[in-house]
C-alpha positions as CSV (number, residue, x, y, z in Angstrom):
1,X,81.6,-148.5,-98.6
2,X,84.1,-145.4,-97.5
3,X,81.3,-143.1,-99.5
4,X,78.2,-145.1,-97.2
5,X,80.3,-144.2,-94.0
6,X,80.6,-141.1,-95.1
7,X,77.2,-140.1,-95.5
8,X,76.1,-141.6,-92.2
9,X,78.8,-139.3,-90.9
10,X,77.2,-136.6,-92.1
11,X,73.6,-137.2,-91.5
12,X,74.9,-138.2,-88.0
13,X,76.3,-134.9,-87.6
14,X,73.5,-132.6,-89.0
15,X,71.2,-134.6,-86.7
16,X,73.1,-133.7,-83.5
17,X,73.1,-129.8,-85.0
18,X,69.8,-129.7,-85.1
19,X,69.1,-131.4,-81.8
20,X,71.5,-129.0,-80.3
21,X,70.4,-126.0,-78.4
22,X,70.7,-123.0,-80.2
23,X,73.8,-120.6,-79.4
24,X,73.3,-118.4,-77.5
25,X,72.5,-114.7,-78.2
26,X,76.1,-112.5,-77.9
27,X,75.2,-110.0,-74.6
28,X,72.1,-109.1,-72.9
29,X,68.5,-107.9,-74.7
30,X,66.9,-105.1,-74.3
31,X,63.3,-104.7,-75.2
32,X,62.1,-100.9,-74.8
33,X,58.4,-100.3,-74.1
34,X,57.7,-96.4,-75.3
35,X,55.0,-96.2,-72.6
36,X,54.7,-96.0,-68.4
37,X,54.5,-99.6,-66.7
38,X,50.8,-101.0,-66.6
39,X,49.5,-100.5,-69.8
40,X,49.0,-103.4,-72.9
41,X,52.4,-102.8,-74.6
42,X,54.3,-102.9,-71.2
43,X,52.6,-106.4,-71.0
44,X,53.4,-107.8,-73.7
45,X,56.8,-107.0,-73.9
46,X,57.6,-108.8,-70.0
47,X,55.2,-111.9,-71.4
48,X,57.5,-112.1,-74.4
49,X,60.4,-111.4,-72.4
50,X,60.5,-113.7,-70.2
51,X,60.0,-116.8,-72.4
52,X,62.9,-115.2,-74.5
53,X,65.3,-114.7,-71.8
54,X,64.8,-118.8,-71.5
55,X,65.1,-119.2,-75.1
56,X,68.0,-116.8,-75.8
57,X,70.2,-118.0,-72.6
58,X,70.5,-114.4,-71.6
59,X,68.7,-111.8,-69.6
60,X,66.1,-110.1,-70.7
61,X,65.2,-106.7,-69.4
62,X,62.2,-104.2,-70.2
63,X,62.6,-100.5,-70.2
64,X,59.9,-98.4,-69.9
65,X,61.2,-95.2,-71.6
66,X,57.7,-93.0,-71.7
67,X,57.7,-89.7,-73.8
68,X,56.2,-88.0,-76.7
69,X,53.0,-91.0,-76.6
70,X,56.0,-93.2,-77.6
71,X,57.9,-91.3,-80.3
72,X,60.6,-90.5,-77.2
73,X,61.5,-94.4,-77.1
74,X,61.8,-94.6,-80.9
75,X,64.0,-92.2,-81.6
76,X,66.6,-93.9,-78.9
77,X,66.3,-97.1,-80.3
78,X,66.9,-95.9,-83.9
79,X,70.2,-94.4,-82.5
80,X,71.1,-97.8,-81.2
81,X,74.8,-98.9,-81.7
82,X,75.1,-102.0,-84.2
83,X,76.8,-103.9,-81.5
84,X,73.9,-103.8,-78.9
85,X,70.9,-105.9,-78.5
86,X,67.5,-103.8,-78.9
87,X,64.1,-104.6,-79.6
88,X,61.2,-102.0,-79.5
89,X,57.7,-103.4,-78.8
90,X,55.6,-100.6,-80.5
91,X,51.9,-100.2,-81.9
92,X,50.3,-98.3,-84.6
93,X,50.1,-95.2,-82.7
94,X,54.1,-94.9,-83.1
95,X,54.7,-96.3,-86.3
96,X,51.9,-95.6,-88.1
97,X,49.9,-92.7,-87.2
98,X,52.7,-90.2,-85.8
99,X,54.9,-90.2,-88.4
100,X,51.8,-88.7,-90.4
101,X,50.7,-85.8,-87.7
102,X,54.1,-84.9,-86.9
103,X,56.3,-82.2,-88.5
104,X,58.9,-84.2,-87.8
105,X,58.9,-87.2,-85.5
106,X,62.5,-87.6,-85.0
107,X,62.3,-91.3,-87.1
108,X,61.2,-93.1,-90.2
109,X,59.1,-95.8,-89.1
110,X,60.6,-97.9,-92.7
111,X,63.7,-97.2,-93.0
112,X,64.8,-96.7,-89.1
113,X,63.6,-100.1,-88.3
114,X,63.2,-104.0,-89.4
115,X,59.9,-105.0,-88.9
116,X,60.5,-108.4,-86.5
117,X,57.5,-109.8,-85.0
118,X,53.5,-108.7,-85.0
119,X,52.5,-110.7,-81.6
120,X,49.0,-109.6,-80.9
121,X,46.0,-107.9,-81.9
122,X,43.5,-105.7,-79.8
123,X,40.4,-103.9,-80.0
124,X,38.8,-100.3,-78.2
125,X,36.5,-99.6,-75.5
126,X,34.9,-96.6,-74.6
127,X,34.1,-96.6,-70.7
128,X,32.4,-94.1,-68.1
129,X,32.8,-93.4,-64.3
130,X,30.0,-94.0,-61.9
131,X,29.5,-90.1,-62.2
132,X,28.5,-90.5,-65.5
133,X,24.4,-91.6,-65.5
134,X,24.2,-93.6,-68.8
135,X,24.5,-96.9,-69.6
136,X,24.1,-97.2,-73.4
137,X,26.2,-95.5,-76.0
138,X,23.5,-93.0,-77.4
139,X,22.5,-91.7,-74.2
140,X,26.4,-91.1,-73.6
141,X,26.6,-88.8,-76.5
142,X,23.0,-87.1,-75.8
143,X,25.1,-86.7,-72.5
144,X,28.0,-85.1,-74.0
145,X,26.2,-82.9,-76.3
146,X,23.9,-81.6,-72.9
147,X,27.4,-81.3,-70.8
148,X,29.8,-80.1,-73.6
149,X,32.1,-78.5,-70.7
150,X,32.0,-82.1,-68.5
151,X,32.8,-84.4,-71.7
152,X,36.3,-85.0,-71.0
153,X,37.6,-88.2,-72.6
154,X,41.2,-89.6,-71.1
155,X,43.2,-91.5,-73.0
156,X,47.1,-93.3,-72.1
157,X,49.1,-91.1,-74.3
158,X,48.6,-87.9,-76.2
159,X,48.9,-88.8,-79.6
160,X,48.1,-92.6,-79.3
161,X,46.0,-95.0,-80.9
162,X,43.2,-94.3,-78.1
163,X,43.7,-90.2,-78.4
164,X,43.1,-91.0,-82.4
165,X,39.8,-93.3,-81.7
166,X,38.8,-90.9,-79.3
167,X,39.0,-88.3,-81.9
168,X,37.5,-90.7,-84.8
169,X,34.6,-91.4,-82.0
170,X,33.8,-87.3,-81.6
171,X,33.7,-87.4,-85.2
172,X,31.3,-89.8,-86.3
173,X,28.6,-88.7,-83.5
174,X,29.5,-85.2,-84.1
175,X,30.1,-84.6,-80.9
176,X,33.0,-81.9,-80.3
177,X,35.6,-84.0,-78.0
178,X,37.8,-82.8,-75.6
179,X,40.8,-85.3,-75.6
180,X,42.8,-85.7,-72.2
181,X,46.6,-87.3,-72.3
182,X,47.8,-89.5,-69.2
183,X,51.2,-91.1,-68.9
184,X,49.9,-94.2,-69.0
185,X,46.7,-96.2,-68.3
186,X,47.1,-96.6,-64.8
187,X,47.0,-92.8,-64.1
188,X,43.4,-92.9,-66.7
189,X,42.2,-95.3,-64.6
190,X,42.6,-93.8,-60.9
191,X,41.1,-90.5,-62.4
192,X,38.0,-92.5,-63.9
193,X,37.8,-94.3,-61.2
194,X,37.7,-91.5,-58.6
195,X,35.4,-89.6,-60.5
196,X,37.7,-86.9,-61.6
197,X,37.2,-87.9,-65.6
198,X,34.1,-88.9,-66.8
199,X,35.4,-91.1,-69.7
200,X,37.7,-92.8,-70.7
201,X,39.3,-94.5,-74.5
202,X,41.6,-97.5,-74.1
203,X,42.3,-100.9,-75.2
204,X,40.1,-103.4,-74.2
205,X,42.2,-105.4,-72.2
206,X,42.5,-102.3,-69.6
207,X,38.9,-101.4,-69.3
208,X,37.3,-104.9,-69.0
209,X,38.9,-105.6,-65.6
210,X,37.5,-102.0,-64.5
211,X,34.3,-103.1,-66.0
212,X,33.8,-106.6,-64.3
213,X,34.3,-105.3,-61.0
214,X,31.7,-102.8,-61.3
215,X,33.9,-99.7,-60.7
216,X,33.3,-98.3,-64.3
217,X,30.9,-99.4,-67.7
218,X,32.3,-100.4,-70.7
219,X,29.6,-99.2,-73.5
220,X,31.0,-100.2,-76.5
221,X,34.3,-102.0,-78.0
222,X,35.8,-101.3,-81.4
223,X,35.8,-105.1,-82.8
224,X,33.6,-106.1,-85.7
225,X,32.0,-108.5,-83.5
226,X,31.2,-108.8,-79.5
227,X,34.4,-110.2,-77.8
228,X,34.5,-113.4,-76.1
229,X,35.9,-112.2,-73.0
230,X,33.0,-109.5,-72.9
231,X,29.4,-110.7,-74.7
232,X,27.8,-108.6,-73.1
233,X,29.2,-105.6,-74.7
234,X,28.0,-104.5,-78.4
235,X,30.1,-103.3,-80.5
236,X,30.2,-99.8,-82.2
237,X,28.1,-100.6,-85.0
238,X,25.6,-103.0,-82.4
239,X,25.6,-99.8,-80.6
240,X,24.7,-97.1,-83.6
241,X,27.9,-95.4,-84.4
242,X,29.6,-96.9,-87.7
243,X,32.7,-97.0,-86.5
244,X,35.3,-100.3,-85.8
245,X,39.1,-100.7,-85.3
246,X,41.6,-102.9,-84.2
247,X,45.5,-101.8,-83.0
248,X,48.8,-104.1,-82.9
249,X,51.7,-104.6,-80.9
250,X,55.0,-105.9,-82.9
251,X,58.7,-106.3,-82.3
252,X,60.8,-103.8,-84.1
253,X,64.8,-104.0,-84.4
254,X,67.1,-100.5,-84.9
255,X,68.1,-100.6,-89.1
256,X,71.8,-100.7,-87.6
257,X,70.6,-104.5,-86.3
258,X,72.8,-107.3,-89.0
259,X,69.7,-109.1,-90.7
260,X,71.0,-112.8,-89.6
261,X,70.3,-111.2,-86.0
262,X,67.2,-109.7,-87.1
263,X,66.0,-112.8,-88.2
264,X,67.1,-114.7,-85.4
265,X,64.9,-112.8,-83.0
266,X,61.7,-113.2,-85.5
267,X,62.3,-116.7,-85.4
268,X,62.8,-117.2,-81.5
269,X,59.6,-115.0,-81.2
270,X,57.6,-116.5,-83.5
271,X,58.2,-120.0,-81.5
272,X,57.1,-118.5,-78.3
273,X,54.1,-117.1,-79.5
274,X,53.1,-121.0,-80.9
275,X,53.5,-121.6,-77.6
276,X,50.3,-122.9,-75.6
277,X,51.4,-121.2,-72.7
278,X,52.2,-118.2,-74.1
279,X,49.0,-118.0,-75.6
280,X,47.3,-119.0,-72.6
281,X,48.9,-115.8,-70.6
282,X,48.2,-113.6,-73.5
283,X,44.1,-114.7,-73.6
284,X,44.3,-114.9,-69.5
285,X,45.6,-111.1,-70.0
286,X,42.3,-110.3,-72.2
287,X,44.9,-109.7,-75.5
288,X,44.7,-111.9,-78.8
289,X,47.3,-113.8,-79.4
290,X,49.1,-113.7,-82.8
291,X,52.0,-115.8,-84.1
292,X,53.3,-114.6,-87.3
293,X,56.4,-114.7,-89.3
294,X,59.4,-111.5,-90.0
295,X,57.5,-111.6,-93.8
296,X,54.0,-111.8,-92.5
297,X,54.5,-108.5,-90.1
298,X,56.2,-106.8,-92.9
299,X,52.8,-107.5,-95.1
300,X,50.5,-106.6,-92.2
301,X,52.3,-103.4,-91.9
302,X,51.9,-102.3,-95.6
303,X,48.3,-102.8,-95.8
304,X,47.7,-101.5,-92.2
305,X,49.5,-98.4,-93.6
306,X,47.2,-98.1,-96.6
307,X,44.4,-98.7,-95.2
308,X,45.1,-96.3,-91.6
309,X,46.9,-93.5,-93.8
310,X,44.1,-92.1,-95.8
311,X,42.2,-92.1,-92.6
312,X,44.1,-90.4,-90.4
313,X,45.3,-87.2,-93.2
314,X,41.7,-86.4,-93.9
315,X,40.5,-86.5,-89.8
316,X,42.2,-82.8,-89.8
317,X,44.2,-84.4,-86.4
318,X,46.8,-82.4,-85.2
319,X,49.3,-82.4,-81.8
């Protein structure tokens, strides 16, 4: 009978622990976006953010720390005390492509960081201004091959995902490209916009709103298929150009991070991105949702890395 109690006792108890809320997290989180407010990134980390900050039980704050198309923020969060509470939201064009262009990007994208949370997927668009008389893709790059001194192409960030596509794009039409860098999508934007850039290279979620209110043309997007949020837009290959891509944004923690923290925040993240609502903000904000575990990113990482580096060594690309 004492053993019977005992057990009840003890299921009792491991009941109200799991019903318990969980702790919460020891200080303030930072989440450092390596770009200017505005752009995809920057979103994502406040949409993640804020859910966290009701998760965690502590404030969450974004810092926009934009430099060096993101290699700037990087390096400070590698150099992060193992007392503090850092996270990095950072895409491909960070830890994947610059540490293979650079001489030296001030970090090692492995062994700097712990891989924590891959939270969305997104494709490329490549738009015009109203000053730019085309509306399909081949008469764009009949266009730029006529006006080889006028075919500009902005892009956020030198040395970011878009600059890369941008390049890929020149490429594969043979088409030599003259690759502008912003601080940020906003500042792309206001130029294409006002007529001062003819083109532009950006993620998808940027151009489309640009698109729908008829202030610039998106002519084709870098998914394997059209987009729901856009069926009116063909694809690369719809389009004539063999040529499709898709960029990431994920969670990273500093190396100095202790791996029960690490794997707290993976698991807190993971649970807000199951969310409905979360993924209803993240489709609202024309960005694909993704919910996957600390293991999973790791995975996605390694075979985005095989697959990307090979690519971006033999496209001659440098700073």
């Amino acid at each position: 009978m004492k053993a019977l109690s005992r057990l009840v006792t003890l299921i009792g108890a491991a009941l109200l622990a799991a019903a318990a809320p969980a702790q919460p997290l020891d200080g303030p989180l930072r989440i450092v976006v390596g770009y200017a407010p505005g752009g995809a990134t920057d979103r994502v980390a406040r949409l993640v953010g804020d859910r966290l900050a009701q998760k965690l039980g502590v404030p969450v704050v974004v810092e926009n720390k934009p430099g060096a198309g993101g290699r700037l923020a990087a390096q400070q969060v590698k150099a992060t005390p193992a007392g503090q509470n850092v996270l990095m939201v950072a895409n491909p064009a960070v830890m994947v492509v610059a540490p293979l262009v650079f001489k030296d990007s001030g970090y090692d994208p492995e062994r700097d960081f712990h891989a924590v949370s891959h939270v969305n997927d997104y494709e490329f668009g490549v738009v015009v201004s109203g000053a730019v008389p085309v509306k399909e893709l081949p008469h764009l790059l009949a266009w730029m091959r006529a006006n080889p001194t006028k075919a500009n192409v902005g892009v956020p960030a030198t040395g970011s995902l878009p600059h890369f596509f941008a390049l890929m794009l020149g490429q594969k039409a043979q088409v030599p490209t003259e690759v502008v860098g912003y601080r940020g999508s906003a500042a792309v934007m206001t130029d294409l916009i006002g007529g001062q850039l003819p083109i532009a290279v950006d993620t998808f979620d940027v151009l489309l709103p640009q698109h729908e209110a008829g202030k610039a043309r998106i002519l084709a997007m870098s998914g394997t298929k059209r987009s729901a949020f856009a069926p009116d837009v063909p694809t690369f290959k719809e389009a004539g150009l063999d040529l499709a891509a898709l960029g990431w944004n994920a969670f990273f923690a500093p190396a100095s991070m202790p791996a029960d923290k690490v794997d707290r925040l993976a698991r807190e993240i993971e649970a807000v991105m199951r969310e409905p609502e979360t993924q209803r903000k993240f489709t609202d904000a024309k960005m694909m949702p993704v919910v996957s575990t600390r293991a999973q990113t790791e995975a996605m990482l390694k075979a985005y890395r095989a697959q990307w580096a090979p690519v971006v060594k033999t496209s001659g690309y440098q700073p």
